[in-house]
MDTraj code that builds the backbone (N, CA, C; nanometers):
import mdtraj as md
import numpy as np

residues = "UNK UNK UNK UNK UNK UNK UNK UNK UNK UNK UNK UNK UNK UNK UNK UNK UNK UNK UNK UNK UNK UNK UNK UNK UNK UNK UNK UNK UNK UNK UNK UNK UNK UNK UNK UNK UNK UNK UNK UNK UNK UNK UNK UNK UNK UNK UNK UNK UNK UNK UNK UNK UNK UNK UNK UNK UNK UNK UNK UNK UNK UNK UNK UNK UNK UNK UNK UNK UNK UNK UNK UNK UNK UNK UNK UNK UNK UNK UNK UNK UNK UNK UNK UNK UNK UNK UNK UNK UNK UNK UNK UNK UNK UNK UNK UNK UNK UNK UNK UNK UNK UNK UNK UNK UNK UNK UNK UNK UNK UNK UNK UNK UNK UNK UNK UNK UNK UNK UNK UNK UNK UNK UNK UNK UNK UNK UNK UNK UNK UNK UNK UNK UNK UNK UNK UNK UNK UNK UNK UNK UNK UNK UNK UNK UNK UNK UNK UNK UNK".split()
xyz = np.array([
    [1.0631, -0.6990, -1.9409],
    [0.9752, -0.7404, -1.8329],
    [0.8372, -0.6817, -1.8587],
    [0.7195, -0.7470, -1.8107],
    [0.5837, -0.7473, -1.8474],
    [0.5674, -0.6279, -1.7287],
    [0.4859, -0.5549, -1.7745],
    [0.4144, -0.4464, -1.6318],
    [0.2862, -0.5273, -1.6158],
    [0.2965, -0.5368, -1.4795],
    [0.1755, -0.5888, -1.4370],
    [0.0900, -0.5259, -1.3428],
    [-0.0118, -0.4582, -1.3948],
    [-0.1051, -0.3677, -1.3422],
    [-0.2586, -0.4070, -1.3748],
    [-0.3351, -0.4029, -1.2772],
    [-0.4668, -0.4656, -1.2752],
    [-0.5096, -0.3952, -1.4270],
    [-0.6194, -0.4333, -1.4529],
    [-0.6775, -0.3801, -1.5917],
    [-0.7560, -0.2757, -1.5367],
    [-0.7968, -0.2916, -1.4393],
    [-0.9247, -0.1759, -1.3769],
    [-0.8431, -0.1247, -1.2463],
    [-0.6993, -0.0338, -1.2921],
    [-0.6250, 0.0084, -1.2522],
    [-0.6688, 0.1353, -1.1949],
    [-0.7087, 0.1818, -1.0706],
    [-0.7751, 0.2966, -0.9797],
    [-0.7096, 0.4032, -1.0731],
    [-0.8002, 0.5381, -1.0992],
    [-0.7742, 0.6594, -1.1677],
    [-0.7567, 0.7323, -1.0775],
    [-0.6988, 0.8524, -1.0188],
    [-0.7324, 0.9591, -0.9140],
    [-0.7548, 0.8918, -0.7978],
    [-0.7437, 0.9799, -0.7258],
    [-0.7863, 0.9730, -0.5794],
    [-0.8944, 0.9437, -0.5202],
    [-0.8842, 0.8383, -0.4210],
    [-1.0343, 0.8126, -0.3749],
    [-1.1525, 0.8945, -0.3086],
    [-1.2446, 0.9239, -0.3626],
    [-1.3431, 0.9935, -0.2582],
    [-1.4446, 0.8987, -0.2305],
    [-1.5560, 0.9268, -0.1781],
    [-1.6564, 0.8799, -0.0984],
    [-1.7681, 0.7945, -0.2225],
    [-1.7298, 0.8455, -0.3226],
    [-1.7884, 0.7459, -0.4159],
    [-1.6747, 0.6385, -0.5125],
    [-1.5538, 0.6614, -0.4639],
    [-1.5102, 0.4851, -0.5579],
    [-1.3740, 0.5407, -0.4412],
    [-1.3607, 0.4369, -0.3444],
    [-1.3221, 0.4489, -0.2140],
    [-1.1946, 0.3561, -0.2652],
    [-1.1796, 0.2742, -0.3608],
    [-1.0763, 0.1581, -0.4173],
    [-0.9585, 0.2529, -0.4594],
    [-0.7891, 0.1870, -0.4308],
    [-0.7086, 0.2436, -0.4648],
    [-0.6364, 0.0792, -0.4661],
    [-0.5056, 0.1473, -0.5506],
    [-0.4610, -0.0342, -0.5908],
    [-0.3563, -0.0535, -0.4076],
    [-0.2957, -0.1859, -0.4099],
    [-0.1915, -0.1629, -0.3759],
    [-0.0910, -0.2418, -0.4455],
    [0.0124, -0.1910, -0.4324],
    [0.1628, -0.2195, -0.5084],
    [0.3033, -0.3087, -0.4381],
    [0.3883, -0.3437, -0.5032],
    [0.4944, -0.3736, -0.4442],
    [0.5932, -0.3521, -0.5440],
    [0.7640, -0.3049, -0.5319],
    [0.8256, -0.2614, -0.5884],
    [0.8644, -0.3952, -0.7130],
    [0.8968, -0.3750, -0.8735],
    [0.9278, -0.4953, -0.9535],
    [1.0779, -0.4965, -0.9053],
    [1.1065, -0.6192, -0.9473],
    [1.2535, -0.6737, -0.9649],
    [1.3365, -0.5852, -0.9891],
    [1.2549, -0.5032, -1.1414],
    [1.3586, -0.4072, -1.1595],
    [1.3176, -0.2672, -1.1214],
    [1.3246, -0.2218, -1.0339],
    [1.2845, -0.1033, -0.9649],
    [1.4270, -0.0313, -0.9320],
    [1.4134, 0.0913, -0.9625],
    [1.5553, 0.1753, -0.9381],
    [1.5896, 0.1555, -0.8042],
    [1.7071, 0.2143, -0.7859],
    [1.7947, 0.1458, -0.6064],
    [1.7282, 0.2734, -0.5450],
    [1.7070, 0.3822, -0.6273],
    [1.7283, 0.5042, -0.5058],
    [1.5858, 0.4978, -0.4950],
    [1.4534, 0.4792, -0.6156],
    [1.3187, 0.4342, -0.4925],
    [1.3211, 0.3385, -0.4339],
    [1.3728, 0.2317, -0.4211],
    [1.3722, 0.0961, -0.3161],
    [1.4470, 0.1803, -0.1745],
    [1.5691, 0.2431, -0.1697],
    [1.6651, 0.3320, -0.0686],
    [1.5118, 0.4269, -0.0223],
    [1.4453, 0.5165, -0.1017],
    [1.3316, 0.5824, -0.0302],
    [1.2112, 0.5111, -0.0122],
    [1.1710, 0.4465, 0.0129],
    [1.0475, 0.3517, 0.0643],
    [1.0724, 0.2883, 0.1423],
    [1.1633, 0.2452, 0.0904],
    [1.2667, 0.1116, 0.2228],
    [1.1409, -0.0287, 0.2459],
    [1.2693, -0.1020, 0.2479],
    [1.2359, -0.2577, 0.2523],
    [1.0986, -0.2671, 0.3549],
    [1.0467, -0.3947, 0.2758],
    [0.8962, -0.3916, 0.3970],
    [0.7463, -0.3036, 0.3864],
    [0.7674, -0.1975, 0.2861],
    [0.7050, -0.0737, 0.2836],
    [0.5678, -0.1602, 0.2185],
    [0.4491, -0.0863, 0.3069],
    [0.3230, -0.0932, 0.2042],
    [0.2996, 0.0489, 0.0923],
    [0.2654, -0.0212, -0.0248],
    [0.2969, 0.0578, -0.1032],
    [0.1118, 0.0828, -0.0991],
    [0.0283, 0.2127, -0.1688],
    [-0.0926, 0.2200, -0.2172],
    [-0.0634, 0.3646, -0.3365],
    [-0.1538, 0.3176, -0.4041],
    [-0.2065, 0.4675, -0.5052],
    [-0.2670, 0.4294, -0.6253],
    [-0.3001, 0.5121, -0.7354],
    [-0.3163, 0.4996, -0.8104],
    [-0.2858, 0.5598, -0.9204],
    [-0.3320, 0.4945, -1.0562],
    [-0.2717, 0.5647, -1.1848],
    [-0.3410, 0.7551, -1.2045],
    [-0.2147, 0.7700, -1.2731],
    [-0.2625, 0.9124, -1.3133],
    [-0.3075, 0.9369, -1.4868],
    [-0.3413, 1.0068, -1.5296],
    [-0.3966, 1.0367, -1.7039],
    [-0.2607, 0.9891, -1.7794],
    [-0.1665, 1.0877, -1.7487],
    [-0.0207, 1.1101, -1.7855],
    [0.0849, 0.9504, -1.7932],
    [-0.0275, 0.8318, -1.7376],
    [0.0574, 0.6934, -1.7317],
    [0.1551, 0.6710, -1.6158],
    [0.1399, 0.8092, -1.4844],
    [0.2409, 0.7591, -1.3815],
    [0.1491, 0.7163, -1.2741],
    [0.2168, 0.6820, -1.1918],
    [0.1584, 0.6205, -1.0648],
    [0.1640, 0.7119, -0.9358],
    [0.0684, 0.7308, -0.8880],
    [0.1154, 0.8528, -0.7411],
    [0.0530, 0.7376, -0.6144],
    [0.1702, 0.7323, -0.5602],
    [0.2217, 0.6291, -0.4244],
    [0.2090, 0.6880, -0.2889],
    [0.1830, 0.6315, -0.2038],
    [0.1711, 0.6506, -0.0519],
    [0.2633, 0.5528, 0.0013],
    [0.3304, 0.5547, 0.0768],
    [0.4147, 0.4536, 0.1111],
    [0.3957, 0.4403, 0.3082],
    [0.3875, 0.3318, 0.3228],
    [0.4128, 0.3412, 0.4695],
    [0.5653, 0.2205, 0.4879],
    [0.6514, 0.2583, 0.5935],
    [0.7602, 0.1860, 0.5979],
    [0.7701, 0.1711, 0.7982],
    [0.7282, 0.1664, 0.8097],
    [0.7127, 0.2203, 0.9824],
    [0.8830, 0.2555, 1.0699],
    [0.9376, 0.3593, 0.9507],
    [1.0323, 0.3907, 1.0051],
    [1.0430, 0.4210, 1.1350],
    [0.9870, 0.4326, 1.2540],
    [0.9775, 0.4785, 1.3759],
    [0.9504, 0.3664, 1.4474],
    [0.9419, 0.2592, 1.4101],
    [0.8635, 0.1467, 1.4634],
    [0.7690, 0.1460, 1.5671],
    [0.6389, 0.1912, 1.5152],
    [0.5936, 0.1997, 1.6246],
    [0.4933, 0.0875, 1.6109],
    [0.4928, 0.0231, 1.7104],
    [0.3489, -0.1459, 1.7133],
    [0.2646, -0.1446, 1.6715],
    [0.2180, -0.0262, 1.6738],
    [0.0295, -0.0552, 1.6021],
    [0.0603, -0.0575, 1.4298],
    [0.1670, -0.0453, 1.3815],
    [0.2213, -0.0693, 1.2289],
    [0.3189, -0.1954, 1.2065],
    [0.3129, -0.2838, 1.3176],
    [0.3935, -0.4167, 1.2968],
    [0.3851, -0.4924, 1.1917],
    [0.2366, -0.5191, 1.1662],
    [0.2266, -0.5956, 1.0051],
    [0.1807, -0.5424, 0.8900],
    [0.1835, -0.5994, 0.7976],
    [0.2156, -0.4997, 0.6581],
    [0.0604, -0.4891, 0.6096],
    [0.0232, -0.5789, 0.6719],
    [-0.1881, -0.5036, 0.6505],
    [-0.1780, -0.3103, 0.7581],
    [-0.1425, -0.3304, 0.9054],
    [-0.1561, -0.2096, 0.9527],
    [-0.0723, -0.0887, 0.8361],
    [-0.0249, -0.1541, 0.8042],
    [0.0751, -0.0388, 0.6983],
    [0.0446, 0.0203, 0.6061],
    [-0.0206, -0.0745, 0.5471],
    [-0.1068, -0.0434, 0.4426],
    [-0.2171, 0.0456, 0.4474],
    [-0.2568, -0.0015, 0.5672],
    [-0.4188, 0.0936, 0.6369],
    [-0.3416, 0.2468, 0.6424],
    [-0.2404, 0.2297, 0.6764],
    [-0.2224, 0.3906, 0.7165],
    [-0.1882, 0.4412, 0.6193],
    [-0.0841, 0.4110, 0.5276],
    [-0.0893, 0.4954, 0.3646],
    [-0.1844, 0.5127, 0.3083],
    [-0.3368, 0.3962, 0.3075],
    [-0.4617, 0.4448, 0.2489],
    [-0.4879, 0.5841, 0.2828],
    [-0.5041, 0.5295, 0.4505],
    [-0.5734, 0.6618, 0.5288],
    [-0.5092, 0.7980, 0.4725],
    [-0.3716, 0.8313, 0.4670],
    [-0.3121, 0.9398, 0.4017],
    [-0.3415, 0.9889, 0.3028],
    [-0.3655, 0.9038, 0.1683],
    [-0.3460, 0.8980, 0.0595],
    [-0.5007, 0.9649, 0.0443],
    [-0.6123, 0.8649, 0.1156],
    [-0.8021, 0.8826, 0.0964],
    [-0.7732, 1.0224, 0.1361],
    [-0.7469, 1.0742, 0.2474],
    [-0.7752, 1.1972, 0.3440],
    [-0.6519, 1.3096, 0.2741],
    [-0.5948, 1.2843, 0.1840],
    [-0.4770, 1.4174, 0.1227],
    [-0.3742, 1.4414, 0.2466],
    [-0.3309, 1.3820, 0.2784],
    [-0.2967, 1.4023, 0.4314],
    [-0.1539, 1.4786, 0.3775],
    [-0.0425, 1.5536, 0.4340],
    [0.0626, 1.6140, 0.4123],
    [0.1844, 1.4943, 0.4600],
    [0.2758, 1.4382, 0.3837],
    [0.3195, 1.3410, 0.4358],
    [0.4834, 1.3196, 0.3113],
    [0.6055, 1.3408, 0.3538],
    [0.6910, 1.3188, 0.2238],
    [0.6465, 1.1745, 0.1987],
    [0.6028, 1.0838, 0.2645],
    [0.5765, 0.9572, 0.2153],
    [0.5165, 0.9165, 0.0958],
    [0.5341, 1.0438, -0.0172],
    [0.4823, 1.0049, -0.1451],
    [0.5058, 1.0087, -0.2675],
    [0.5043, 0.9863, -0.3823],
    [0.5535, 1.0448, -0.4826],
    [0.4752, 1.0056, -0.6216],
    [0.5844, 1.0705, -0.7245],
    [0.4507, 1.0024, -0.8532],
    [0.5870, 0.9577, -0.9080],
    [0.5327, 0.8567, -0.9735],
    [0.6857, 0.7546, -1.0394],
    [0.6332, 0.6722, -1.1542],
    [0.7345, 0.6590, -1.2236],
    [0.7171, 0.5701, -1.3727],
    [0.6278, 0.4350, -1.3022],
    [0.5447, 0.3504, -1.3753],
    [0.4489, 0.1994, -1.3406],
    [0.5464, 0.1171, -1.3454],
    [0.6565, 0.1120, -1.4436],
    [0.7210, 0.0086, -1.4521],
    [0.8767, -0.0838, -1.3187],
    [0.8310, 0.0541, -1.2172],
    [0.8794, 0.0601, -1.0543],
    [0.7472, -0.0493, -0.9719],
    [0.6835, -0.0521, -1.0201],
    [0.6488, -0.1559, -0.9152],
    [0.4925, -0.2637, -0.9673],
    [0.4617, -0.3111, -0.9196],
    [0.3770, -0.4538, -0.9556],
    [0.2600, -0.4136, -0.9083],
    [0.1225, -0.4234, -0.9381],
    [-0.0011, -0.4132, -0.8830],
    [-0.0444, -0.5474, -0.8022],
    [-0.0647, -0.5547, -0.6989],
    [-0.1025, -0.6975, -0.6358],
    [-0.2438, -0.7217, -0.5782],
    [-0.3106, -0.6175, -0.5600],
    [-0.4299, -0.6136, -0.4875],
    [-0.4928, -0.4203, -0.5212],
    [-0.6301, -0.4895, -0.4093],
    [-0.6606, -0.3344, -0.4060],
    [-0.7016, -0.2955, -0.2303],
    [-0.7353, -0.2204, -0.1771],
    [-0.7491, -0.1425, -0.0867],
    [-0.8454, -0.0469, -0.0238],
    [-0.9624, -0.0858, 0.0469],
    [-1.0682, 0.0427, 0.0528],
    [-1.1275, 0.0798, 0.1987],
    [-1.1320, 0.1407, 0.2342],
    [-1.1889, 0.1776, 0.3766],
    [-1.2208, 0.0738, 0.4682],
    [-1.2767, -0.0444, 0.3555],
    [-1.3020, -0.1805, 0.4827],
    [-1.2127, -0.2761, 0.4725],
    [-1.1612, -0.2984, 0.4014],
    [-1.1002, -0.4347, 0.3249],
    [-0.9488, -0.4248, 0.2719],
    [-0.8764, -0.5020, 0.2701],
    [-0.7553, -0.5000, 0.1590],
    [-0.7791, -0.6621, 0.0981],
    [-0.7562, -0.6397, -0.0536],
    [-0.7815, -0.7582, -0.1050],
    [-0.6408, -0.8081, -0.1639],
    [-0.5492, -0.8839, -0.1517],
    [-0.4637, -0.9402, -0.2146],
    [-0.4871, -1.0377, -0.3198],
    [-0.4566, -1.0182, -0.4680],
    [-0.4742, -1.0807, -0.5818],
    [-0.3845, -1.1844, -0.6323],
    [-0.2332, -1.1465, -0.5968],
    [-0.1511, -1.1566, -0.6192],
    [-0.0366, -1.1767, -0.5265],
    [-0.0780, -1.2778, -0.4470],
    [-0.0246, -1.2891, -0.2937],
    [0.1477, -1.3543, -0.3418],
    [0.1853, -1.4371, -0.4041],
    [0.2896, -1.4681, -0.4535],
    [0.4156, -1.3688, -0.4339],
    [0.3608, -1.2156, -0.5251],
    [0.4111, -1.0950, -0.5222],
    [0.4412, -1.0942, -0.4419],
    [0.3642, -1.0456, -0.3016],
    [0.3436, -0.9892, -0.1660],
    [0.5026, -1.0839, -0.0759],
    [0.4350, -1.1884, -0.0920],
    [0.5458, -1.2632, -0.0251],
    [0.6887, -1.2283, -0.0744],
    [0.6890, -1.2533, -0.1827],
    [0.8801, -1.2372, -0.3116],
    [0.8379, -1.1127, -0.2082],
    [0.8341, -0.9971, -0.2110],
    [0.8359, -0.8635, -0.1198],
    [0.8959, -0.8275, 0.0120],
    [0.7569, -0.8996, 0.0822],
    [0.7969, -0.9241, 0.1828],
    [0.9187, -1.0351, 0.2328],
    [0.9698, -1.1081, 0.1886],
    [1.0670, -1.2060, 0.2182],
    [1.1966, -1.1517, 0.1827],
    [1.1810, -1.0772, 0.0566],
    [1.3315, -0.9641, 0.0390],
    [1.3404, -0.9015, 0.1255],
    [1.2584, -0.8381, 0.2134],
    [1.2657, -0.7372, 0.3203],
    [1.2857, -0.8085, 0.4214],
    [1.2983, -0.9236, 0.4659],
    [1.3117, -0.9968, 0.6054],
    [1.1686, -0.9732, 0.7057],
    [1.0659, -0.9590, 0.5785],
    [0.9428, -0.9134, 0.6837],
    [0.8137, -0.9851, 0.6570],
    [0.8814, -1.1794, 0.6428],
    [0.7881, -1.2847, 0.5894],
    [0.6927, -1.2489, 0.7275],
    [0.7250, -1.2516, 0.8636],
    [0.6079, -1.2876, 0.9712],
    [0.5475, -1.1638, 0.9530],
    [0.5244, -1.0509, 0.9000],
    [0.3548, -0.9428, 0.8619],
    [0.3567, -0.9505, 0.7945],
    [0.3485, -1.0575, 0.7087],
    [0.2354, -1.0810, 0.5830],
    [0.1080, -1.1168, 0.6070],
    [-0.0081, -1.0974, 0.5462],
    [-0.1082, -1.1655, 0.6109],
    [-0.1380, -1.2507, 0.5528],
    [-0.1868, -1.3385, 0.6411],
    [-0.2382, -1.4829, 0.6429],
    [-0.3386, -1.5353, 0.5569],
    [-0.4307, -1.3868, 0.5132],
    [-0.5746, -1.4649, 0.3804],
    [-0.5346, -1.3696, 0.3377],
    [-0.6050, -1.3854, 0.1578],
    [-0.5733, -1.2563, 0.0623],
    [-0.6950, -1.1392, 0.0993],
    [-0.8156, -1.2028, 0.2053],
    [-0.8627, -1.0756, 0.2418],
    [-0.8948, -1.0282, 0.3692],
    [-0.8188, -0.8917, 0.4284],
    [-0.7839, -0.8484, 0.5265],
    [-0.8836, -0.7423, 0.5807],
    [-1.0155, -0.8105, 0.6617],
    [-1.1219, -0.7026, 0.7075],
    [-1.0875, -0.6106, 0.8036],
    [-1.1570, -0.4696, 0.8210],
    [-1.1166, -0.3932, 0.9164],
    [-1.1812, -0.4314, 1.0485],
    [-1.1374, -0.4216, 1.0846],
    [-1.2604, -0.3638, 1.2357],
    [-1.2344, -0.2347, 1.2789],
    [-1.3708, -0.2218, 1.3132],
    [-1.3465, -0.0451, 1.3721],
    [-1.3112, -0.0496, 1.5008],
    [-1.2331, 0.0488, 1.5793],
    [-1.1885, 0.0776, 1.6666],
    [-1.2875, 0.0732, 1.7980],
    [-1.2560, 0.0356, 1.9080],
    [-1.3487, 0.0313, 2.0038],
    [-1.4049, 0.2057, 2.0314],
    [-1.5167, 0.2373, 2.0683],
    [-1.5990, 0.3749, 2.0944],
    [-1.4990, 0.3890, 2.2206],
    [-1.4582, 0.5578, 2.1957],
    [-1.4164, 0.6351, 2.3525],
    [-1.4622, 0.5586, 2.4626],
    [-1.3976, 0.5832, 2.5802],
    [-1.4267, 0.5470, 2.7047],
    [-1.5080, 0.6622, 2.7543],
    [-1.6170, 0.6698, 2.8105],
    [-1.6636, 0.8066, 2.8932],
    [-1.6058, 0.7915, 2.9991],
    [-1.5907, 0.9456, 3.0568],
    [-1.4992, 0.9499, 3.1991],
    [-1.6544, 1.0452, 3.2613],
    [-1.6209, 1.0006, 3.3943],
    [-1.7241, 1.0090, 3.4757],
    [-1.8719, 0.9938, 3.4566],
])
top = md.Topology()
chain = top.add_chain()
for i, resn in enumerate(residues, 1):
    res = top.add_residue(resn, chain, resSeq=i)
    for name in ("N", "CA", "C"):
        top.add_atom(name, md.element.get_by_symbol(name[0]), res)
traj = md.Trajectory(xyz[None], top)
């Protein structure tokens, strides 16, 4: 099987000057026990390391909580972890040939390249209705605090 990873495959961790990290979905042939830890549905993000592995953020919204219903919010929040170093077992570093590069990911935007992927993914997981609808998924920022009194 072909690894399929963008050519301008994100190095390191994002900071404030190259804010892009890929995102992923597990290949066909991906071991059982990382598919068993990510679990079906999961937005995958990270990027390559020197060494040729991949270090992953995973969101799976094990807790189900609503504001992570579709697999764009999911995604947003493994960025957010992943950009900010956040403390989270939701991560790991793993062989490339575990999962597919499909897009990339940055503070404003998620871009899907490779929407085909996304779907085969999402449809193994029973989680065709949060897929999103265009391959590019803008943010909006959150409404400003309410002032009280």
């Amino acid at each position: 099987m072909s690894l399929m990873l963008g050519q301008d495959l994100p190095l390191g961790r994002p900071d404030a000057d190259s804010s892009r990290s890929a995102l992923f979905v597990p290949s066909q042939s991906i071991k059982e026990e990382l598919l068993q830890t990510i679990r079906k549905g999961a937005a995958v993000v990270g990027f390559g390391n020197h060494d040729r592995t991949l270090t992953i953020y995973f969101e799976s919204n094990r807790f189900n909580d609503p504001a992570l219903a579709s697999w764009a919010q999911k995604a947003r929040k493994a960025y957010d972890r992943l950009a900010e170093n956040l403390p989270t077992v939701s991560k790991m570093v793993c062989d490339p040939e575990n999962f597919e590069q499909v897009g990339y990911i940055n503070g404003k935007s998620i871009n899907v390249r490779r929407m085909p992927s996304l779907l085969r993914w999402l449809e193994y997981s029973d989680a065709l209705d949060s897929a999103p609808t265009e391959e590019v998924v803008l943010w909006t920022p959150p409404p400003p605090p309410k002032k009280i009194g």
